[in-house]
VOBA-1610 file (N, C-alpha, C; in pm, whole numbers, padded with zeros to 5 digits, always signed):
BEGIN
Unk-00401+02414-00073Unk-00270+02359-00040Unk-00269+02209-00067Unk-00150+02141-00155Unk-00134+02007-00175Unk-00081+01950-00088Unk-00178+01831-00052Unk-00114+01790+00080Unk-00082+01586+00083Unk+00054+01557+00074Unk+00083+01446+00076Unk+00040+01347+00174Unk+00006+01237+00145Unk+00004+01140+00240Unk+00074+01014+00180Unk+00162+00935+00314Unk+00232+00832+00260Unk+00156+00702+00357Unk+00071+00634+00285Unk+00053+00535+00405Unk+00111+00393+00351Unk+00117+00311+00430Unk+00181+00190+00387Unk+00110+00033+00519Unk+00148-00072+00442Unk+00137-00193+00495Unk+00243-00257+00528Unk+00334-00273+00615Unk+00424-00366+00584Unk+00446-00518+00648Unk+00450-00626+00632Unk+00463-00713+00687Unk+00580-00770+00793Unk+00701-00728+00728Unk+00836-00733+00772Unk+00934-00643+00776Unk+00866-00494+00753Unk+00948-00390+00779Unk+01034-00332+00662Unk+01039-00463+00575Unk+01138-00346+00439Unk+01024-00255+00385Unk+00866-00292+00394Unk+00784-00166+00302Unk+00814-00036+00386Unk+00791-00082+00512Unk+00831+00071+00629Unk+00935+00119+00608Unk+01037+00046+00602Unk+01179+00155+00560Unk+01118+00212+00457Unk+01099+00185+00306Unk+01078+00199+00185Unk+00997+00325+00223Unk+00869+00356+00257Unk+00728+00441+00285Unk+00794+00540+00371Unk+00886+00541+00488Unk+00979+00666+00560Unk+01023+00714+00497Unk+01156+00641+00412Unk+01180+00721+00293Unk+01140+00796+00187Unk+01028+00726+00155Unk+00953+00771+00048Unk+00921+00977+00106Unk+00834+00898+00226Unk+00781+01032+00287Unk+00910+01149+00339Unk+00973+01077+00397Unk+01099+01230+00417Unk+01113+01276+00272Unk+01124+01175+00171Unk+01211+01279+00061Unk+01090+01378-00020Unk+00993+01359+00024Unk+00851+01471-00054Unk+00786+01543+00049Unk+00848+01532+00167Unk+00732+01598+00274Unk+00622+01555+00310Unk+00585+01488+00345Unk+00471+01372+00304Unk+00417+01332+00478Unk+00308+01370+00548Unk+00287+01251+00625Unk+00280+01143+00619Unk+00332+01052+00740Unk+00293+00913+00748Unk+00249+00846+00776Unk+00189+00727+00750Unk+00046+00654+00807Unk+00076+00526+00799Unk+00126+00418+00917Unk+00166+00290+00900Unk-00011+00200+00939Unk-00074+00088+00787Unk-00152+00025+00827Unk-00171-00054+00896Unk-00262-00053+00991Unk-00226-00176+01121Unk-00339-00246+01128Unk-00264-00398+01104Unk-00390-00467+01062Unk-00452-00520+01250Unk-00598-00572+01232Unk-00679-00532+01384Unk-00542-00681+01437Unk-00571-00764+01378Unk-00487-00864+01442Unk-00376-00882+01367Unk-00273-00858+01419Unk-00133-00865+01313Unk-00097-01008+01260Unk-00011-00997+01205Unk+00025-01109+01111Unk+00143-01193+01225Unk+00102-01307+01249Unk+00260-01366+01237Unk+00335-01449+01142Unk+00448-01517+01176Unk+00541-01539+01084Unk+00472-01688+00984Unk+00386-01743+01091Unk+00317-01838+01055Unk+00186-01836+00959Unk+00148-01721+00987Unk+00049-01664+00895Unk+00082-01592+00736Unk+00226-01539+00730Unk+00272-01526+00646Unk+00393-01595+00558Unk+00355-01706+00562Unk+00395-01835+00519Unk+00330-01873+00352Unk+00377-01805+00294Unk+00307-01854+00190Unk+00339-01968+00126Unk+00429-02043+00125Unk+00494-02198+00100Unk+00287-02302+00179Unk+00256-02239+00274Unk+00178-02312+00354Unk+00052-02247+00315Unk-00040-02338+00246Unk-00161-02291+00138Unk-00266-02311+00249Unk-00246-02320+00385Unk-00367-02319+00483Unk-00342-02179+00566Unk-00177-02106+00530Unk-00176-02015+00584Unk-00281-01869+00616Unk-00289-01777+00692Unk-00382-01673+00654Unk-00329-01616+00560Unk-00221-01568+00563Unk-00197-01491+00399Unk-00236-01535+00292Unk-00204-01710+00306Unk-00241-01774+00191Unk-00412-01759+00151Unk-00515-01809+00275Unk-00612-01802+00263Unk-00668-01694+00220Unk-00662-01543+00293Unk-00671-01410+00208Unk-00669-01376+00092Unk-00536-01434+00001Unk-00584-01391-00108Unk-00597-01513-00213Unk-00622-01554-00179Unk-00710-01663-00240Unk-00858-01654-00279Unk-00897-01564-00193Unk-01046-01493-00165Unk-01016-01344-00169Unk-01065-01312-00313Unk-01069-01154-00337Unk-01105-01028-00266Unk-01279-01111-00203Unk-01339-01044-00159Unk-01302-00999-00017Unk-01205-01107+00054Unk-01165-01092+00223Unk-01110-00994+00165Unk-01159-00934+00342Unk-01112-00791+00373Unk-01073-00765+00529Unk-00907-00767+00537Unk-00875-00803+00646Unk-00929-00675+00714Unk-00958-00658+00875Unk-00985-00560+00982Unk-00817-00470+00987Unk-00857-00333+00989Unk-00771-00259+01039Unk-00800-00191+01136Unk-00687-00133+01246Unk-00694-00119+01353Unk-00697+00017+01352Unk-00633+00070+01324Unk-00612+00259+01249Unk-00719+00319+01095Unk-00697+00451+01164Unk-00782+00513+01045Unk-00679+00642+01050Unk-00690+00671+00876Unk-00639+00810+00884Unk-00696+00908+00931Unk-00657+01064+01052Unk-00757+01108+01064Unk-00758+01216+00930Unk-00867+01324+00914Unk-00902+01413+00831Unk-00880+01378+00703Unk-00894+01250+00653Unk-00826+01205+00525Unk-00883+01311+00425Unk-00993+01400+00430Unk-01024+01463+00311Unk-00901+01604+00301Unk-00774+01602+00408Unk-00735+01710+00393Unk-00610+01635+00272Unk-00547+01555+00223Unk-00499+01481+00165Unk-00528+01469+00007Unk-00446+01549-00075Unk-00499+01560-00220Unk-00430+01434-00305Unk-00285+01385-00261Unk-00196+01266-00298Unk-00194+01192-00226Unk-00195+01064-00234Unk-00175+00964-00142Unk-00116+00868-00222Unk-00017+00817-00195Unk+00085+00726-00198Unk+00031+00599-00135Unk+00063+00516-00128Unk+00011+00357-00072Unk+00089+00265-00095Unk+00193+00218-00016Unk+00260+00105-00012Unk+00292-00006+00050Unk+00294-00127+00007Unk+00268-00310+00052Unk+00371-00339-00023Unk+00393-00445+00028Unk+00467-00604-00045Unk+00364-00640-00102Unk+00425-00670-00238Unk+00352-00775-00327Unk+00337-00886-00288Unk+00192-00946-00289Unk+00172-01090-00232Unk+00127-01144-00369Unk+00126-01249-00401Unk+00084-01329-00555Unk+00047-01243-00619Unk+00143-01167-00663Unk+00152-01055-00766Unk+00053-00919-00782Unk-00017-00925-00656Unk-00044-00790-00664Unk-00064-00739-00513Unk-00148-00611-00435Unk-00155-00564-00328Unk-00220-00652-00237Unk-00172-00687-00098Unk-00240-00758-00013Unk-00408-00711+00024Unk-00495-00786+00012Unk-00645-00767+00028Unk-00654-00609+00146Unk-00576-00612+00271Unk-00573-00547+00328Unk-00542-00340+00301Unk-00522-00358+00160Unk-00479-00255+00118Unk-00609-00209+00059Unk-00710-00276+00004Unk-00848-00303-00091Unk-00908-00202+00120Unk-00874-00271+00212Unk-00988-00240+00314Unk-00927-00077+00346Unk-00793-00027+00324Unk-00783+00061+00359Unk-00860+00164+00286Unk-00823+00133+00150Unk-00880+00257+00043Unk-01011+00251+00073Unk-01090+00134+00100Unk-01243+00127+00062Unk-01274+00195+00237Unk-01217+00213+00325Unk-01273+00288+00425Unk-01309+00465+00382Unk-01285+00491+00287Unk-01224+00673+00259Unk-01334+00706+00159Unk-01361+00812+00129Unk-01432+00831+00023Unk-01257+00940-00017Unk-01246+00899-00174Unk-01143+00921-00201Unk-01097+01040-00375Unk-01276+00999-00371Unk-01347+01084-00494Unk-01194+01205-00514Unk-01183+01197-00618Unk-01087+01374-00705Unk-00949+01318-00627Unk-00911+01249-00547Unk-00808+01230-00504Unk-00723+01169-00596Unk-00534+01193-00584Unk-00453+01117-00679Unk-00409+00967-00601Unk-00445+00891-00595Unk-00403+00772-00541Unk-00285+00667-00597Unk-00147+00661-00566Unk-00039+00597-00641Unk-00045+00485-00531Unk+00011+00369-00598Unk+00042+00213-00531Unk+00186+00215-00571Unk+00285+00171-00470Unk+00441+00181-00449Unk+00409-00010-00379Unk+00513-00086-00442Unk+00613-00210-00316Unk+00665-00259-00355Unk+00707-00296-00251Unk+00842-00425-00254Unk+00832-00546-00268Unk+00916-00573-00338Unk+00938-00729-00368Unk+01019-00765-00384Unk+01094-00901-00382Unk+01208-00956-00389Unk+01236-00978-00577Unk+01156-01022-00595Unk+01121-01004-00782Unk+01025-00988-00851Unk+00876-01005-00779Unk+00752-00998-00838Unk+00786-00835-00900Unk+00662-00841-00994Unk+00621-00641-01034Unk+00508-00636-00976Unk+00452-00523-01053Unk+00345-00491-00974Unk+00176-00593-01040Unk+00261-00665-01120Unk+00067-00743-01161Unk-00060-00701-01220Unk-00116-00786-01161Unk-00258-00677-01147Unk-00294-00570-01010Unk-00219-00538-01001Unk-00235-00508-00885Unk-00327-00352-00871Unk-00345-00243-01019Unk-00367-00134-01077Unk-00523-00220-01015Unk-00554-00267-01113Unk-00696-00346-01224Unk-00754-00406-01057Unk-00701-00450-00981Unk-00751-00480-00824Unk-00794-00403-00737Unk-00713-00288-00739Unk-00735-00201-00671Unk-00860-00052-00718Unk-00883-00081-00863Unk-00956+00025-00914Unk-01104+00025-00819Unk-01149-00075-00814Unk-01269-00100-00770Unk-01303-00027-00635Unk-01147-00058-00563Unk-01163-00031-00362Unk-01176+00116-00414Unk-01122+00249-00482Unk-01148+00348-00510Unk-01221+00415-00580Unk-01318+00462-00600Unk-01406+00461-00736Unk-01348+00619-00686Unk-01376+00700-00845Unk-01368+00794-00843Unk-01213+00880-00797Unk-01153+00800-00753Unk-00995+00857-00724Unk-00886+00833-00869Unk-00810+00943-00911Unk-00734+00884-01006Unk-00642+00804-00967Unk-00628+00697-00973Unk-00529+00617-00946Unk-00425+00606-01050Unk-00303+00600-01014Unk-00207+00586-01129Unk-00124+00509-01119Unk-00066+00455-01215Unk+00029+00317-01208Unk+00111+00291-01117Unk+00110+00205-01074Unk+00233+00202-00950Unk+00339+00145-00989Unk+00444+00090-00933Unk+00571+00086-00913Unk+00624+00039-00791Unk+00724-00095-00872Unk+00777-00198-00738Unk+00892-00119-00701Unk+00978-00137-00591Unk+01102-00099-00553Unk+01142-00181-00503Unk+01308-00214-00533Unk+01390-00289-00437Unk+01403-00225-00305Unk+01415-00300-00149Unk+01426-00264-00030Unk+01501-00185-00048Unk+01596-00135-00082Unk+01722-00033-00105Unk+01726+00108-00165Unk+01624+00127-00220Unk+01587+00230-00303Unk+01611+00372-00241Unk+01701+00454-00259Unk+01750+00582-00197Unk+01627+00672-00215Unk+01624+00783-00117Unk+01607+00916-00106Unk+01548+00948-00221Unk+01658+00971-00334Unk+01704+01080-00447Unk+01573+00969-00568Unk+01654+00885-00561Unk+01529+00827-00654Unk+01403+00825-00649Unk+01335+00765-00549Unk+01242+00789-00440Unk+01152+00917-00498Unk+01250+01051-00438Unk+01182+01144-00460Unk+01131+01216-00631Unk+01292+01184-00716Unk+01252+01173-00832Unk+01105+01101-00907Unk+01044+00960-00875Unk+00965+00927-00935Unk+00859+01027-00851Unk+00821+01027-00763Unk+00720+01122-00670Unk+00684+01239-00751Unk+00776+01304-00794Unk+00780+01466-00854Unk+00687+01419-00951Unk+00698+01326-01002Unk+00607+01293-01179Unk+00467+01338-01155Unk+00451+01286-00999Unk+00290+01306-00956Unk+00230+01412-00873
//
């Protein structure tokens, strides 16, 4: 049995709308990432180059703490994964989710939002946190992105 998973990061709540949706329109469980110490507004300041967001990815290798784990992740054949784009590709914190999983034969897609960025490098970043999972191209969405569409790109995978 193919079994969806939708997990996501969001900082300010448009990836969470975006990742609910996503998941109602494919059937999909959901899995919101929770980072161990959350973000505040000050931390996600990227105008402010001493910020933590800023500092994070600035440094490839940081790997923020998460507070949640998926349980039974090996029952999960798709997994979906969606963040806001931070300097053009997935926030470091997305690198700690995948790299908790052994994710081997799994289909792994990257979905987010942005106000205009795409998706970057964000493929070529993330290959590493997964070895052995097919990962496949991802795809930005505007906060707005319906149901119907939503579910349309999903079907591809």
């Amino acid at each position: 049995m193919n079994r969806t998973l939708v997990a996501y990061f969001s900082a300010g709540g448009v990836t969470a709308a975006l990742a609910k949706r996503l998941a109602e329109s494919v059937g999909a469980d959901l899995h919101e990432i929770l980072p161990q110490t959350p973000y505040s507004s000050a931390d996600l300041d990227w105008n402010d180059s001493s910020s933590r967001s800023s500092i994070e990815m600035k440094d490839k290798t940081f790997r923020p703490a998460i507070a949640n784990r998926v349980e039974n992740m090996e029952q999960y054949d798709r997994i979906f994964v969606g963040f806001p784009i931070w300097w053009y590709v997935a926030p470091t914190i997305i690198n700690t989710f995948l790299e908790q999983y052994d994710l081997k034969g799994k289909m792994v897609i990257p979905f987010a939002t942005s106000g205009s960025s795409g998706m970057g490098n964000t493929g070529r970043e993330l290959r590493s946190s997964c070895p052995g999972a097919d990962l496949r191209e991802g795809k930005r969405f505007a906060a707005n992105t319906g149901e119907k569409e939503l579910k349309s790109w999903a079907e591809q995978f």
